[in-house]
N, C-alpha and C positions, 0 to 999 in steps of 0.2 A: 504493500500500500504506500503511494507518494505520501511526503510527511505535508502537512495541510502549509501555506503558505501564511505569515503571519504577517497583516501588512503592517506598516509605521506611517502614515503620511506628515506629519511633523518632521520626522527625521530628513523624508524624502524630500520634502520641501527647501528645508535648511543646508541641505546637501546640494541642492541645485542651484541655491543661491550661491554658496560659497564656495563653488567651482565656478564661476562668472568672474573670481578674481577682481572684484569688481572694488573702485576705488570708496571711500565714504566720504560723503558731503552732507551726513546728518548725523544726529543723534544717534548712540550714546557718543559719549567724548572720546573714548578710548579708540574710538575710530577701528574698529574691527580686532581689539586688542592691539593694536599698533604705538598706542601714545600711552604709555608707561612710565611712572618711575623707574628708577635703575634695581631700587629695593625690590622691585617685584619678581616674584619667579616665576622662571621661561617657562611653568606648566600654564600659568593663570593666562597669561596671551591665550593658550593654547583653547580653554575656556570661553575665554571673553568674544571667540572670532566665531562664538555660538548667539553671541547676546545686540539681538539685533532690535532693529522696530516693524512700524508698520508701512514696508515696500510693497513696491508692485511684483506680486504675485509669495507676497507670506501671511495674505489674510491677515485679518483682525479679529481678537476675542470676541469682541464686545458686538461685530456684523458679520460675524463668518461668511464664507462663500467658496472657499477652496477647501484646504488643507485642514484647516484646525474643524470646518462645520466638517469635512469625512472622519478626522478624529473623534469628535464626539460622537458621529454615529456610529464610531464603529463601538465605542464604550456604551452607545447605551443598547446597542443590540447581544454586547456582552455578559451584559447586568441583567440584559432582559427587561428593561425599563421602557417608560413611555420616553422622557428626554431624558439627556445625562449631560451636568457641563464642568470643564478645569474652573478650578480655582486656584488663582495665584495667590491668593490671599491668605492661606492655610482653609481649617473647617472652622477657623472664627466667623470668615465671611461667609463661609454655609449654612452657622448657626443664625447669623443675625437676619441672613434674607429669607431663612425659609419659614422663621417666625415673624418679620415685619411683614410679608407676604399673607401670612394665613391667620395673623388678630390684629382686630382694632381694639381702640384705646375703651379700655372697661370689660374688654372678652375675658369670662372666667376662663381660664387656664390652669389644669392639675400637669405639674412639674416635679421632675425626682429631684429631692433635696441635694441631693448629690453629684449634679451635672456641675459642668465646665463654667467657668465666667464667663466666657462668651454666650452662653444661654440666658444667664441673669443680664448681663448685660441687653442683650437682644429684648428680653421682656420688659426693659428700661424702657427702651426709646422707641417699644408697642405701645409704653402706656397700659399694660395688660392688668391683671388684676389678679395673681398668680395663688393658688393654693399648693404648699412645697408639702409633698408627699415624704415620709420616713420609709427608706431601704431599712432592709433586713441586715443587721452588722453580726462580722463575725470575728471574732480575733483585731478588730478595731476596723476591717478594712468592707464598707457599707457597699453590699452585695448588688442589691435591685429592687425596687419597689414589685413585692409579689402581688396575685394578679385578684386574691382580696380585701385586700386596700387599696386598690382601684376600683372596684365593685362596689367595695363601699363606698365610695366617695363619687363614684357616679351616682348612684341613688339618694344622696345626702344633696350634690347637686346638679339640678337636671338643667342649668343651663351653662354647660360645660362646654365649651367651642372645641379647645384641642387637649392634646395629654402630650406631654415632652419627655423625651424619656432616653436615658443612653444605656448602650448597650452595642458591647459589652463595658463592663467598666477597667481602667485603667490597669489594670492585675488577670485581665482578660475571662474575667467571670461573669456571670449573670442571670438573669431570669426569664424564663420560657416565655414569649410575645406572642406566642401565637393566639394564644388564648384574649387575652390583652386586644391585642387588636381588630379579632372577632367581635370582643362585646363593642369596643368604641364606635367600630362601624353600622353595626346594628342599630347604634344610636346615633348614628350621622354625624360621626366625633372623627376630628382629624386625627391621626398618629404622626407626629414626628421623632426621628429618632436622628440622635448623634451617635453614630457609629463609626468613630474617629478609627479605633481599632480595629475594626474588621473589615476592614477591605478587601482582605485576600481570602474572608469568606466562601465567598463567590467562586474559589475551587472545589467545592463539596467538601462531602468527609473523608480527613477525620476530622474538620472543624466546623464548628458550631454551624448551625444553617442562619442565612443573612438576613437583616432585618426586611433587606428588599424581598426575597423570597416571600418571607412571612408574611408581605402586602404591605407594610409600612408605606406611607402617601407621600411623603420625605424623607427620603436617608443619607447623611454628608458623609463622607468616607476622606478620613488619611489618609490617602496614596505613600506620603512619605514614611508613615509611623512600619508599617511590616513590608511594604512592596519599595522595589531600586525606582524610589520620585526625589527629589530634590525636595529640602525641608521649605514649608509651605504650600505644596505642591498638594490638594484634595479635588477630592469628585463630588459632584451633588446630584443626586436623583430624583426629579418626577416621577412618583410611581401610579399612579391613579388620576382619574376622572375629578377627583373633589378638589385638585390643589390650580389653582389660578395660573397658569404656565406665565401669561404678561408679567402678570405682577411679579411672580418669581425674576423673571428676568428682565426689568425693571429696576430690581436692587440691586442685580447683582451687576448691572450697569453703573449704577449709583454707588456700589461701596467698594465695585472692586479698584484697583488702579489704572488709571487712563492710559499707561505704558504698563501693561501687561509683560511679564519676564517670557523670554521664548524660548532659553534654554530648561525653565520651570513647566512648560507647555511642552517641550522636546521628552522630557523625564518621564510627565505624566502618559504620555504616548508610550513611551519605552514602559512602562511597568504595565500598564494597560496590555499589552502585546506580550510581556513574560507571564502572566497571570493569566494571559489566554493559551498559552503552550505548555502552561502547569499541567506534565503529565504523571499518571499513577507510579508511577515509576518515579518520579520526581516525589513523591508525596511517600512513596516504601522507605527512600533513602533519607526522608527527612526527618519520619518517626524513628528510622534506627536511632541515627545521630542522637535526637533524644532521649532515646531511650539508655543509650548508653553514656548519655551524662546523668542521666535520672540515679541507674544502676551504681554509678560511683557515688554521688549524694547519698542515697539510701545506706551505704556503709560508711559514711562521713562519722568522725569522731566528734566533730562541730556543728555541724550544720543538717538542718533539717529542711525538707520542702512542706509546703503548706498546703493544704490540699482541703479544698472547702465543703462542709457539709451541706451548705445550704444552697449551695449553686445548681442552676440546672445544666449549665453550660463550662466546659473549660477549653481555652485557646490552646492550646499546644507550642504555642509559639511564648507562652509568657510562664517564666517559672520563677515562682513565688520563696523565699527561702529566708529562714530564723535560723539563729543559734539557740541551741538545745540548752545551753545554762543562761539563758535570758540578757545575754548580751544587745545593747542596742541595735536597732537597725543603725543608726549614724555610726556607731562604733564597727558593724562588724564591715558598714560598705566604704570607710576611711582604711582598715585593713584591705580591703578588696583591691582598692584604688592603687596600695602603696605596690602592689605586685600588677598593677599594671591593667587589672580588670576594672572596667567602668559601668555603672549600672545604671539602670534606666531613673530609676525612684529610689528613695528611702523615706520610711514611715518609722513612728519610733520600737515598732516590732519586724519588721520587714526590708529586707533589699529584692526589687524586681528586674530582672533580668528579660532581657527583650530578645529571642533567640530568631536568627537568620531563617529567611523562606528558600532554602537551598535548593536546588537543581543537581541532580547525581553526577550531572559531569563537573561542577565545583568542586576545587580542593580544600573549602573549608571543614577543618576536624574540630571534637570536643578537645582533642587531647592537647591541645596549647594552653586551652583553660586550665585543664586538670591537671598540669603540671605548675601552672601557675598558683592555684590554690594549695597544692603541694609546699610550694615556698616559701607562704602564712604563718610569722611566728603569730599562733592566736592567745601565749603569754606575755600582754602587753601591761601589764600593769593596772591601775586603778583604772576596773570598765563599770562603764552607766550601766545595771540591772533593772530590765525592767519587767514587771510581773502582770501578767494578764489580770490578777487578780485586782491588784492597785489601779488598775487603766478606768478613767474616769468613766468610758466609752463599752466597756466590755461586756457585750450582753445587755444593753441594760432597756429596761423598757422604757419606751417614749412617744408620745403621744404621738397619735397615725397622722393629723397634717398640722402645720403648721401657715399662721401667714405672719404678711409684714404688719408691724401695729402702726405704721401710719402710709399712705399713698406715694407715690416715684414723684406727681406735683408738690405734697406738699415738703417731703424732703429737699426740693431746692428752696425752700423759703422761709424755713425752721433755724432757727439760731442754735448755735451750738458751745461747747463747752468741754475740756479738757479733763479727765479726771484718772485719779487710778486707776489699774485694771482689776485689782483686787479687791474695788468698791464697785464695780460695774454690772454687778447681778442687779436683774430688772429695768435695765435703764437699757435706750433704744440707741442701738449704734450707728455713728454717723458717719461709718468710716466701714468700707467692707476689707474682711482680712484673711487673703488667698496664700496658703501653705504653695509652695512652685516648686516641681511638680509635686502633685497632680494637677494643682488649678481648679481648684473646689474650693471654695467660699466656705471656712471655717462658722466664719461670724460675715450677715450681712449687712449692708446697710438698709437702715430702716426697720432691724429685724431687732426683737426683745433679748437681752444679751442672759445666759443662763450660766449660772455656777458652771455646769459641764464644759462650757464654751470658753471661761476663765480656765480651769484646773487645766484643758488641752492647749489653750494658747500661752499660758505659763509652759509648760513640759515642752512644747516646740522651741519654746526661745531658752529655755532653759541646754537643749541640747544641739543649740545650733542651727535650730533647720532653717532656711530661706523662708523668707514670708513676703510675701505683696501686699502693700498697702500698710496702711499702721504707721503714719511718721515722728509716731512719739511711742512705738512700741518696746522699742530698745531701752527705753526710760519709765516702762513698767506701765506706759498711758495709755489710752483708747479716748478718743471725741466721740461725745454722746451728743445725742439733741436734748434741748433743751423745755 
C-alpha cells in the first residue's frame, strides 16, 4: 500500500517564496534575517529568513484565500470539525473569543473554578455573570467539575446560556464530558471547552477521546503544549450549528495580531501534518518508552508516581511524581533541575513532567533521564516536608458553587485598600492572585477571600513559588475593596 501523502501548504508556500531569492523592501526589519547584530547566531538568520509578512501570494490570516484558508481546511477536516482556525496568539486568544463570541453582558455562565486566567479574564470583558463550579480535589491537584454538580446547578439555574469547562486539566487528568455535554445540549446550553492539552487527542487511543469528538460547540487546543508548534502556536474549533461562526471570527480579527507570525503559522501546519501521520506503530513505540520509564519509577527509592482515583481520564503523555518521604515538590524539582532535568510545573506536592509524542523512527530514549536521576544526591540537607494531612486543601469539602460578591462594573469603581494577608478572611479581593504555572487564579478579584485561600497563598510564598499579581504580596499584603 503507497504511504498516504501528507500535505503542508504553509510550508509549501514559504518554500516558494524563499527560493524567488527575492530582495526585501518591507517589513520585518531584519530584512529576510539579513540585518543583524554581530551578537546574533548564524542559526537565528537561518530562522528569521522564515519570518515574513503579508506578500503576494503568502495569504493572510485574518482573509485567507491561498495557502493558510487550504491549511485550515485541511485541520479542520482532520479534527472532523465544522471550521478550525491558527492562533498566533496562544489558547488565551481562543479562550477570550470563543466566550466574547457566545455571552452577552449579564449571561449566566456555570464555569470550572479551576480554569486558566484567560477564561476569567475573557468573562471580564463579557461582562458575564459567572457561577464558579468546585472540581473534585485530590492530593491538592483539582480534578474536574463531575457531571452532578452540573446537574445540579442546571436545575438550580434554568437560565444558564453556556458551561466553560477544561479538560483535561494541566496534570492531564479529568472528567468524562460526554455525559456533560448530552445534558447541556438537551437544554440548549452551549459547551465550551479549553482543551489546551489535548491536542494530540485526536490520534485515538490510548489517549483520552477529544472534547471535539465528544460534540463540545468550542474547543481551543495547544498545538504547542504536546504536538512540534512553536510556543503560542493553538487551534480553535467550530464544532456545531449553535456557535455564531461571524462572530467567532470577528474577535479573532479583533484580538489576534494584525502581523500575524508565519513561521508560528508554518509550525502549526507542520504538527497538524505529524499528528495526521501518527501511526499505530508510532503510538506501540511511545507506550513502551513509557512504560519503561514508569517501570524504573515504580522501583525508585525516592520517588513515586501519582496516579489519581478520581479521574476518569489519564494522558499518557503527563507523569505526575512525589517523593515518598514528603519532600516538597519545589524541593525535589530544584534537585531535578541541578542534574539537568527541567519540569513542566511544581505544586507544593508534585513535579509534572511533560513527556514527548514520539514517532518510532526518533532516537529519543528514557535512558538519559534515568541516568540523570541516577546522579540525584537526594541527601541534601534541611528539606521542606510537606504532609497531605496539614495541606489546607486536602480532601476537604466545599461548597458546590461559588460567585463573585460584587459585579466586573462595579469592581472598576470601588475604592480600595491595602491590608494584611493574614487579616484578609472575609474581605473581597481586589487584586487577582495567579500561582505560574498553572495559571489558575488562587484568589480572584472581586471574589470573598477564605482562611483556605490565606493558609495556601502563605505556603506558596513561603516556598518560593512564582505568583502573578499581588504587588504587595512579598510584604505579607493583598488590596481589598473597600
Amino acid at each position: 500500500m503507497a504511504e498516504k501523502i501528507i500535505k503542508v501548504p504553509i510550508l509549501d508556500m514559504l518554500e516558494k517564496h524563499r527560493n524567488k531569492k527575492s530582495i526585501s523592501m518591507h517589513v520585518p526589519g531584519h530584512k529576510n534575517g539579513v540585518v543583524l547584530p554581530i551578537e546574533a547566531p548564524r542559526s537565528f538568520s537561518s530562522v528569521l529568513s522564515w519570518d515574513v509578512t503579508e506578500l503576494a501570494g503568502l495569504d493572510d490570516l485574518h482573509e485567507p484565500e491561498e495557502g493558510i484558508k487550504e491549511a485550515e481546511a485541511l485541520l479542520a477536516k482532520f479534527y472532523q470539525t465544522k471550521k478550525s482556525y491558527f492562533l498566533v496568539n496562544g489558547t488565551t486568544v481562543g479562550n477570550l473569543a470563543m466566550i466574547l463570541a457566545s455571552i452577552e453582558p449579564g449571561d449566566k455562565v456555570l464555569v470550572q473554578r479551576n480554569c486558566h486566567k484567560s477564561v476569567m479574564n475573557g468573562l471580564k470583558l463579557a461582562k458575564a455573570n459567572p457561577i464558579f463550579l468546585t472540581p473534585v480535589i485530590e492530593s491538592d491537584i483539582s480534578i474536574g467539575v463531575p457531571y452532578e454538580t452540573i446537574y445540579n446547578s442546571l436545575n438550580d439555574h434554568l437560565d444558564v446560556k453556556a458551561i466553560i469547562l477544561t479538560y483535561p486539566n494541566y496534570y492531564g487528568l479529568g472528567v468524562d464530558l460526554a455525559s456533560i455535554i448530552k445534558r447541556a445540549h438537551k437544554k440548549g446550553i452551549l459547551v465550551l471547552v479549553d482543551e489546551a492539552h489535548g491536542a494530540h487527542f485526536a490520534a485515538g487511543a490510548p489517549f483520552p477521546p477529544s472534547a471535539v469528538n465528544l460534540g463540545a460547540d468550542i474547543v481551543v487546543h495547544s498545538a504547542h503544549k504536546t504536538l512540534p508548534a512553536m510556543t503560542m502556536g493553538s487551534y480553535l474549533h467550530i464544532n456545531s450549528e449553535l456557535v455564531n461562526q461571524e462572530r467567532v471570527e470577528g474577535y479573532l480579527r479583533m484580538l489576534q495580531s494584525s502581523s500575524p507570525s508565519y513561521p508560528i503559522m508554518m509550525s502549526l501546519d507542520l504538527a497538524r501534518a505529524y499528528l495526521e501521520s501518527y501511526s499505530e506503530k508510532d503510538k506501540e513505540y511511545l507506550i513502551e518508552q513509557i512504560e519503561s520509564f514508569k517501570q524504573y519509577l515504580r522501583r525508585h527509592e525516592e520517588l513515586c508516581i501519582f496516579e489519581s482515583e478520581n479521574s476518569d481520564i489519564q494522558d499518557p503523555l503527563k507523569l505526575v511524581l512525589y517523593h515518598k518521604n514528603g519532600m516538597s515538590g519545589f524541593e525535589l524539582q530544584k534537585l531535578m533541575e541541578q542534574a539537568g532535568i527541567y519540569s513542566e510545573l511544581t505544586d507544593e506536592l508534585h513535579v509534572l513532567l511533560v513527556l514527548p509524542l514520539l514517532k518510532k523512527s526518533q532516537p529519543y530514549s528514557v535512558d538519559d533521564i534515568i541516568q540523570r536521576l541516577e546522579r540525584i544526591n537526594w541527601i541534601t540537607g534541611e528539606q521542606t516536608r510537606i504532609s497531605l494531612a496539614s495541606n489546607p486543601l486536602k480532601n476537604k469539602q466545599q461548597h458546590m458553587e461559588s460567585v463573585l460578591a460584587i459585579s466586573y462594573e462595579e469592581m472598576d469603581i470601588m475604592p480600595r485598600k491595602r491590608i494584611s494577608l493574614a487579616h484578609a478572611c472575609g474581605e473581597i479581593s481586589a487584586e487577582t492572585i495567579v500561582p505560574y504555572p498553572p495559571g489558575i487564579p488562587l484568589i480572584q478579584k472581586g471574589e470573598i477571600i477564605t482562611y483556605d485561600m490565606v493558609q495556601k497563598c502563605t505556603s506558596l510564598l513561603t516556598q518560593g513559588a512564582k505568583i502573578q499579581g499581588g504587588v504587595y504580596l512579598k510584604q505579607q499584603q493583598i488590596e481589598v475593596f473597600v
